[in-house]
C-alpha positions as CSV (number, residue, x, y, z in Angstrom):
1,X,82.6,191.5,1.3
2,X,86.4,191.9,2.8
3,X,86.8,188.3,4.5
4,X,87.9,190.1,8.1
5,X,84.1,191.7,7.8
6,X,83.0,188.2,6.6
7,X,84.3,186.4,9.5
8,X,82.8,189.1,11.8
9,X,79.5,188.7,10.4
10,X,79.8,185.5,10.6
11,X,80.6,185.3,14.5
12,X,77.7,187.9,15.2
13,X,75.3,185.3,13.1
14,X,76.9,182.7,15.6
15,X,76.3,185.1,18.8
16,X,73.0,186.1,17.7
17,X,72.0,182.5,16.9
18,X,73.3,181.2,20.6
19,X,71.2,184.3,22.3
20,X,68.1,182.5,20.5
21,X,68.9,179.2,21.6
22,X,69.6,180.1,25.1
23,X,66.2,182.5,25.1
24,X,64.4,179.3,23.6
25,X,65.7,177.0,26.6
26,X,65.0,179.6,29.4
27,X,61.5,179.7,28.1
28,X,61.1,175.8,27.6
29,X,62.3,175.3,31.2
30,X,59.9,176.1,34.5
31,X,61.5,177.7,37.9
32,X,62.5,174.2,39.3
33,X,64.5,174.1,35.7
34,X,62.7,171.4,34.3
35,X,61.4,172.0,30.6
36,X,57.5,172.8,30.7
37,X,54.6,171.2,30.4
38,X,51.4,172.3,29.1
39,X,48.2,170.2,29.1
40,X,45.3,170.1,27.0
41,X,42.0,169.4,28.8
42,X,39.3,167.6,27.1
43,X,36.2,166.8,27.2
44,X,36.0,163.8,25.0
45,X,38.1,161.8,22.5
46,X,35.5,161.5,19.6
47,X,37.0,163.0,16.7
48,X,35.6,166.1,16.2
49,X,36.9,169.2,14.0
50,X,37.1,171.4,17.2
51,X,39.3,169.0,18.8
52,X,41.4,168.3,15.5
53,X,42.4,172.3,16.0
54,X,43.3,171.9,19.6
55,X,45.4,169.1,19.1
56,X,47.1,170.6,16.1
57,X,47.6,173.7,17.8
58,X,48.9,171.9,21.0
59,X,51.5,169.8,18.7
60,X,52.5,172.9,16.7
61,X,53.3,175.2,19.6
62,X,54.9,172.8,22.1
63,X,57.4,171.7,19.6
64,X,58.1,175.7,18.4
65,X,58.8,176.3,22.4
66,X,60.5,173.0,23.3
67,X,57.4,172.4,25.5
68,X,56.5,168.9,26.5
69,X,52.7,168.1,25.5
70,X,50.2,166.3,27.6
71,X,46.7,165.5,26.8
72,X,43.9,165.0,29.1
73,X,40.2,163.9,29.1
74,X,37.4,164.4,31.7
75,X,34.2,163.1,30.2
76,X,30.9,164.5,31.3
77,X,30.2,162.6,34.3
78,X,33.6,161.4,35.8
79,X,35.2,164.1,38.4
80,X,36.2,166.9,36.2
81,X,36.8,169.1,38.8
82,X,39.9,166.7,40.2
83,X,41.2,166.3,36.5
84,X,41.5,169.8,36.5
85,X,43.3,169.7,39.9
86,X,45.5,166.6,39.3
87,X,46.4,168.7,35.7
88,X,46.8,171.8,37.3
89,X,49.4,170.1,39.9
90,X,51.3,168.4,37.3
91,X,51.5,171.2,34.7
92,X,53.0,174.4,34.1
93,X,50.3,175.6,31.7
94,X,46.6,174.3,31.3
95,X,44.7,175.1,28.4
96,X,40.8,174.5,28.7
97,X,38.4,175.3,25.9
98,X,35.0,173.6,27.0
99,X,31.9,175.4,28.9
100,X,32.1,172.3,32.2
101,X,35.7,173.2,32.0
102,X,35.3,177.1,32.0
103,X,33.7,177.0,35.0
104,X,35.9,174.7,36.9
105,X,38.7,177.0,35.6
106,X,36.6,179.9,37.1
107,X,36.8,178.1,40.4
108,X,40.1,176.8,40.9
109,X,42.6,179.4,39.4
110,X,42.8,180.7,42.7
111,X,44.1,177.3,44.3
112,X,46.7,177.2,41.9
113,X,48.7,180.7,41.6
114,X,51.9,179.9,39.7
115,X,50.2,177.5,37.5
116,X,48.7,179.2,34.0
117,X,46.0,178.8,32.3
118,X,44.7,178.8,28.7
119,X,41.1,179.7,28.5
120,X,39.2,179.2,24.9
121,X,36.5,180.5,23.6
122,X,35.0,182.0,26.8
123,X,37.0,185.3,28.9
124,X,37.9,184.9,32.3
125,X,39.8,188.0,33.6
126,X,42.8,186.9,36.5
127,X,46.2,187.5,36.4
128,X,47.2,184.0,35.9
129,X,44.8,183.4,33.0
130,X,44.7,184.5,29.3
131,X,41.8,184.0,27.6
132,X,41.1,184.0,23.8
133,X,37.1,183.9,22.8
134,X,35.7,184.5,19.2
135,X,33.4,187.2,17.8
136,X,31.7,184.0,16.1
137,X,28.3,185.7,15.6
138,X,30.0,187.8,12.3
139,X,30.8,184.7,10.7
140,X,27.5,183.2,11.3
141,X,25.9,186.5,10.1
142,X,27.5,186.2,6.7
143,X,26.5,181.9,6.7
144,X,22.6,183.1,7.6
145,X,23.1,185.7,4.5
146,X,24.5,183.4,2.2
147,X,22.1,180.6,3.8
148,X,19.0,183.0,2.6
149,X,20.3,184.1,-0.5
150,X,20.5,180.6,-1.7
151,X,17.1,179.8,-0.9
152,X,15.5,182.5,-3.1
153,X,18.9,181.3,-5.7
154,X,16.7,179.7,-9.3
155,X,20.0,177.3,-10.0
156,X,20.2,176.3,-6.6
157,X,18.8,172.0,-6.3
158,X,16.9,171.2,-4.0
159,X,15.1,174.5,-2.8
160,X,11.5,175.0,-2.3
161,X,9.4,178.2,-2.0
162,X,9.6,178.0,2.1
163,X,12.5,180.1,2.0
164,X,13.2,177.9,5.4
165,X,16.8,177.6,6.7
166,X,18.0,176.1,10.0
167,X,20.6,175.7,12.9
168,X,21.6,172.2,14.7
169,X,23.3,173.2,18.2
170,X,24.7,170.2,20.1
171,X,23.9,172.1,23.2
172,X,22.6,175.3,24.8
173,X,25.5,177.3,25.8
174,X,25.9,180.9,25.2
175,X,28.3,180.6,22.6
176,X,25.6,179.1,20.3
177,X,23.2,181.1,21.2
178,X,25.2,183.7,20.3
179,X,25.9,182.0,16.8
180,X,22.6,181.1,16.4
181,X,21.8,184.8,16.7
182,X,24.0,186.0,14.3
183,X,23.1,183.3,11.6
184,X,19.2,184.5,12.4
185,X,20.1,188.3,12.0
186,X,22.3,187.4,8.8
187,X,19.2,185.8,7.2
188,X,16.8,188.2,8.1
189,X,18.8,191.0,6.4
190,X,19.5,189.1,3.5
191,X,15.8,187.7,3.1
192,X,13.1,189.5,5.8
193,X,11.4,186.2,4.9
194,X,13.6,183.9,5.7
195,X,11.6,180.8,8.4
196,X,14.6,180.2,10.6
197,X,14.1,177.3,12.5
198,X,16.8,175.4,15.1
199,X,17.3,172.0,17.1
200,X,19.9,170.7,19.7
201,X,21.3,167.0,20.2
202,X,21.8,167.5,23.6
203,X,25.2,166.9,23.4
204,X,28.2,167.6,21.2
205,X,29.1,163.8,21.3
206,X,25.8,161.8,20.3
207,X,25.8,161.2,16.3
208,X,23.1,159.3,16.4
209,X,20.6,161.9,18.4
210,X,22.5,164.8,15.7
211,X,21.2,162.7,12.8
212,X,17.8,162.1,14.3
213,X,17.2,166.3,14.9
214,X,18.4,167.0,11.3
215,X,16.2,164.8,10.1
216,X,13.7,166.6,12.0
217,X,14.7,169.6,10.5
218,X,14.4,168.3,7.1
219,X,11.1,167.2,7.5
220,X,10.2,170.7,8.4
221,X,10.8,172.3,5.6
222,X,14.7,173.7,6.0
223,X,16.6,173.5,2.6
224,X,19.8,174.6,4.5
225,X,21.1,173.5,8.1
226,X,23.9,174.6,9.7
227,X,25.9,172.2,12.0
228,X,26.7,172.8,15.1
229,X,26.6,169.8,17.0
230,X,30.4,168.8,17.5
231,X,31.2,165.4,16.9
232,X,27.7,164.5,15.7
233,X,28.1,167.0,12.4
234,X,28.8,163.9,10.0
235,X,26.0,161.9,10.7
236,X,24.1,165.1,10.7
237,X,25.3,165.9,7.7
238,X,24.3,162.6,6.2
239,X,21.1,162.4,7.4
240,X,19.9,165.5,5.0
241,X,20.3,163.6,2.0
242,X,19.4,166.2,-0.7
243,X,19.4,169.2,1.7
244,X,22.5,171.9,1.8
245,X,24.5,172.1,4.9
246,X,27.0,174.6,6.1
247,X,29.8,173.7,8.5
248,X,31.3,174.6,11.7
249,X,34.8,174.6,12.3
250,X,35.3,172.7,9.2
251,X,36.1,173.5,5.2
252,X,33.2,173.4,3.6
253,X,33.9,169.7,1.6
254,X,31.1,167.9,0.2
255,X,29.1,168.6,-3.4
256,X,25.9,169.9,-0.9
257,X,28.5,172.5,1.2
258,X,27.3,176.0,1.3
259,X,30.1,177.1,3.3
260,X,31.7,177.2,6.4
261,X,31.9,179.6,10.1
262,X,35.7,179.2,10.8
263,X,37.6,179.5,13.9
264,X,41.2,179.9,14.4
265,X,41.4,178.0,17.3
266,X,44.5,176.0,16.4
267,X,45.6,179.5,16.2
268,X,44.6,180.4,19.4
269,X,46.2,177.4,21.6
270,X,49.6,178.9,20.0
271,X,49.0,182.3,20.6
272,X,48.9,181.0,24.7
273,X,51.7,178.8,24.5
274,X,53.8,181.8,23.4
275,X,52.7,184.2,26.1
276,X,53.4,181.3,28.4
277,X,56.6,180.4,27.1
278,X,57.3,184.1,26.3
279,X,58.3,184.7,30.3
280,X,55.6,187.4,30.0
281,X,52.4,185.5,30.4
282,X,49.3,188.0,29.4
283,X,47.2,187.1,32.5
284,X,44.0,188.9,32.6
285,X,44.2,189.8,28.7
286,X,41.2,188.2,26.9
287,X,41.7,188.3,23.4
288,X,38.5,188.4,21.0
289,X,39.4,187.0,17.3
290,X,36.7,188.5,14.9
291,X,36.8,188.9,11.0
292,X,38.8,191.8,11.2
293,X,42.1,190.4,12.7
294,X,41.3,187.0,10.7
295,X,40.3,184.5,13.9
296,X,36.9,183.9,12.7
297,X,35.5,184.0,9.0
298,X,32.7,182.4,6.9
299,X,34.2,180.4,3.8
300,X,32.7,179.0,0.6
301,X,30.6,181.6,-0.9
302,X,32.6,182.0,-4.3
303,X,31.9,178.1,-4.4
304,X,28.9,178.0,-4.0
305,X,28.2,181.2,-6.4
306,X,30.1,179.1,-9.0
307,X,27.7,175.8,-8.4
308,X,24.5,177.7,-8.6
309,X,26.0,180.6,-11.3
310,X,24.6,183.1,-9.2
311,X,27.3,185.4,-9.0
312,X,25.0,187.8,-6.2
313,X,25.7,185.6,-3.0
314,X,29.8,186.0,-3.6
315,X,29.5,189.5,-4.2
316,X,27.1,190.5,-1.4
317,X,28.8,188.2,1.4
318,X,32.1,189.8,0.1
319,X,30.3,193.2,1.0
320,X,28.4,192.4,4.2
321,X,32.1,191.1,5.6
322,X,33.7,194.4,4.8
323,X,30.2,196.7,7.1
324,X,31.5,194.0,9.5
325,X,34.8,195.0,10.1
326,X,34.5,198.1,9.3
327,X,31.7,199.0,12.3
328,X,28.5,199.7,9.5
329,X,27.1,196.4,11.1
330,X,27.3,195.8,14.8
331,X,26.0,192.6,16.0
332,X,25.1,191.7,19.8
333,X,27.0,189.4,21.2
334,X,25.0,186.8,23.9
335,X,28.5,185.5,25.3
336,X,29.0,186.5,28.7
337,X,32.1,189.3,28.1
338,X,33.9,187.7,31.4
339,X,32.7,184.7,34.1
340,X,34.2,186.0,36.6
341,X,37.1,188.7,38.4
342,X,38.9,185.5,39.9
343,X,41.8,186.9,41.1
344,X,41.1,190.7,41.4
């Protein structure tokens, strides 16, 4: 390269690269020129996989945009509703990904106009809210497939003729109703006679109660449970002893794992950080993450193949996930599509 070229490239690198950094710093700072602030809202502060994602997301995409990070909790039972509003007042984005939040959201955007908000795994259509939720029930389609396929599986320990599988909610919300639906419907396809059978904690913070209702489910004849129940899924998990478990939210660890329903919701707190941060904040968008764009997925089926040397539950999960995305299977969702026109 001719060193008069070089030294021009060189300053365009320089321009181009001082563009970025002023872009960056417009979109850390708020109107007053202060540099933002978004804040997580929790529920509780029990580790949990769900919240592991959140916080990872929230750490990730604050220190991409130069954001400042802020975490709060409102426990069931203490004011959430002035959490919200003390959060809302001191932030420039909220994020909120629990159903007691959702509907405090739903109430409140209004009060708070140049304030945005993150809404997770529920839609809420307003202009000053974007909203990402999760076509979950396809990944627990493929789990209640693979969940029946190992119960009629002659390598797999631990299985007995009652072809019964089960689901452990923490609560009833329609998200897992709508999971729990899609794990059914899976099974059913895979094995017409599958038993599905289901329990709830009562909470997605009460170990010992999740432990007690697996049990339960144990003693009633379910080879396979799938966990659901939020920070309570480890004690759950232990309290099956011999039985096979799949995961939600998780990886799938542990010698007894017959998968896992992902979630990208790490992915999804960063996605609505960089519309906020972006200067063009996609209020009223709700964005659905599915298997086909990769925000939701079931994981661990050529594992579990391999344990059992049945090479049929890889293969036919692999297949069911492709009439997924590509329309042959249509599931019903039983989440509400939006809670509410706030703003409109």
């Amino acid at each position: 390269m001719h060193p008069k070229t070089s030294l021009v490239f060189a300053a365009m690198v320089l321009c181009l690269a001082a563009n970025l950094y002023a872009a960056g710093a417009a979109w850390a700072q708020n109107a007053s020129g202060n540099q933002q602030t978004v804040t997580l809202l929790l529920e509780h502060s029990q580790p949990s996989v769900w919240n592991n994602l959140l916080l990872d997301g929230l750490k990730k995409a604050t220190a991409k945009y130069g954001m400042r990070a802020n975490v709060v909790y409102a426990p069931p039972g203490s004011s959430q509703e002035e959490i919200f509003r003390k959060a809302a007042g001191d932030s420039d984005l909220v994020i909120v990904a629990s159903d007691s939040m959702h509907e405090i959201l739903r109430d409140n955007a209004a009060n708070f106009r140049r304030v945005k908000f993150g809404c997770i795994d529920a839609g809420i259509r307003a202009p000053n809210i974007m909203s990402v939720t999760f076509a979950d029930e396809q990944a627990a389609f493929l789990a209640g497939a693979c969940a029946a396929m190992l119960t009629t599986s002659p390598n797999a320990p631990g299985i007995n003729p009652q072809n019964t599988i089960a689901w452990l909610s923490g609560c009833d919300t329609p998200a897992m109703r709508s999971l729990f639906n899609g794990y059914s419907e899976g099974a059913k396809l895979a094995n017409p006679q599958t038993r599905v059978i289901q329990a709830m904690a009562g909470s997605f913070t009460d170990p010992a109660m999740a432990a007690q209702k697996a049990a339960w489910l144990r003693q009633n004849g379910a080879d396979i449970v799938a966990l659901a129940a939020g920070a309570g899924n480890d004690a759950a998990a232990a309290s099956l002893e011999d039985a096979w478990h799949i995961d939600l939210d998780a990886t799938g660890n542990g010698s007894r794992s017959a998968g896992a329903i992902t979630k990208a919701v790490d992915r999804a707190v960063m996605e609505i950080v960089a519309s906020a941060a972006s200067g063009k904040f996609r209020g009223k968008e709700i964005v659905i993450y599915d298997l086909a764009n990769g925000g939701v997925d079931f994981i661990g089926a050529d594992k579990l193949s391999a344990a059992t040397k049945d090479a049929n539950i890889a293969r036919r999960v692999a297949e069911l996930r492709q009439e997924l995305k590509n329309g042959s299977i249509k599931l019903h969702s039983l989440r509400a599509r939006t809670l509410c026109d706030c703003l409109d």
